[in-house]
N, C-alpha and C positions, 0 to 999 in steps of 0.2 A: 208247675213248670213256669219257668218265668220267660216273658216274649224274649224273640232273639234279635241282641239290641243292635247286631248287624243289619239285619233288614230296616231297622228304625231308622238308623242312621243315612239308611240307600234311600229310602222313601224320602227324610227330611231332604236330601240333595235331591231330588226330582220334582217336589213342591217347594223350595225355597223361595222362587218368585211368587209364590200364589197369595196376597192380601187374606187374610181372615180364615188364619188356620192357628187351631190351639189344639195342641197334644192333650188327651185325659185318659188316664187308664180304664178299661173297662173291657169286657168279655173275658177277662184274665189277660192282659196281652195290653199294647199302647196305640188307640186310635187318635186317627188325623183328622179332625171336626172341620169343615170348612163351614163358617158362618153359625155353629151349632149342630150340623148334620154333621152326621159322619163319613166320610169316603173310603179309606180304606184305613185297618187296623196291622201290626204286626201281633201274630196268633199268642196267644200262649202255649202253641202247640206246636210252635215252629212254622206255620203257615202265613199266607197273607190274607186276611178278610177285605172282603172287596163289596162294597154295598152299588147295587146295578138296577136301574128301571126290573120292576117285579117281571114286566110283560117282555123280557131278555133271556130269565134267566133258564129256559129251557134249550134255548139256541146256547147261549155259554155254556153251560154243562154238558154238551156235548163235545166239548174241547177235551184235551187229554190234563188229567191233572184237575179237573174243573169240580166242584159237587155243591151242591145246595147247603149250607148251613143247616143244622140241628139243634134247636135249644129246646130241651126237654123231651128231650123222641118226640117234636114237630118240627118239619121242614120250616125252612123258613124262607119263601122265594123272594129275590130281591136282595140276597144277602149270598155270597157265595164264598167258599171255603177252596183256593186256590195252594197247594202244595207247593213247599218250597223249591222242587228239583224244577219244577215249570217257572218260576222267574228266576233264576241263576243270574242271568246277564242283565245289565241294564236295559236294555232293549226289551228284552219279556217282561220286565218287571214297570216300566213305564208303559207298556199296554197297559196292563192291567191299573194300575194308578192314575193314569189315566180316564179310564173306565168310571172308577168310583168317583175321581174329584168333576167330571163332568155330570154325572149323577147329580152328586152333592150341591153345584151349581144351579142345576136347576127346580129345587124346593125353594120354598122362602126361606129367608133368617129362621132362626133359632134367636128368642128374648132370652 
């Protein structure tokens, strides 16, 4: 399934100001690299991926809509799998984008 290049395009207009953000495809879907790291992706499952301090993501994933990423039947904490019906509006959807490019901000570069 190919990412839903509506959400792509809501995300580009919520990070537009943000310096050192390069689109690459990956996880099946088109993630928002800031500096190299990733912040959040558009799914190829129709979701939004959203990368969050690891030591968050038990508190997140009690949100409705919210779950841990799975690559390979292994969780992957730090990485969370947000459903599309939970960012509908701008507003839910800039939490969450939030979330990830303040994440991303605080790793170093990516060479």
């Amino acid at each position: 399934m190919a990412y839903d290049e509506a959400l792509a395009e809501r995300i580009r207009e919520l990070i537009a100001s943000e310096r050192g953000i390069v689109e690459q495809k990956m996880f099946g879907g088109l993630a928002f690299l800031l500096h190299g790291n990733m912040s959040v992706a558009a799914s190829g499952q129709g979701e939004l991926l959203v990368r969050v301090d690891p030591d968050e993501t038990d508190a997140l994933t009690k949100k409705a809509g919210v779950r841990v990423m799975e690559m390979r039947g292994r969780e992957m904490p730090g990485w969370l799998r947000v459903d599309a019906d939970t960012v509908r509006t701008k507003k839910q959807l800039s939490v969450w984008v939030d979330h990830g490019v303040s994440f991303a901000r605080s790793l170093p570069p990516k060479r």
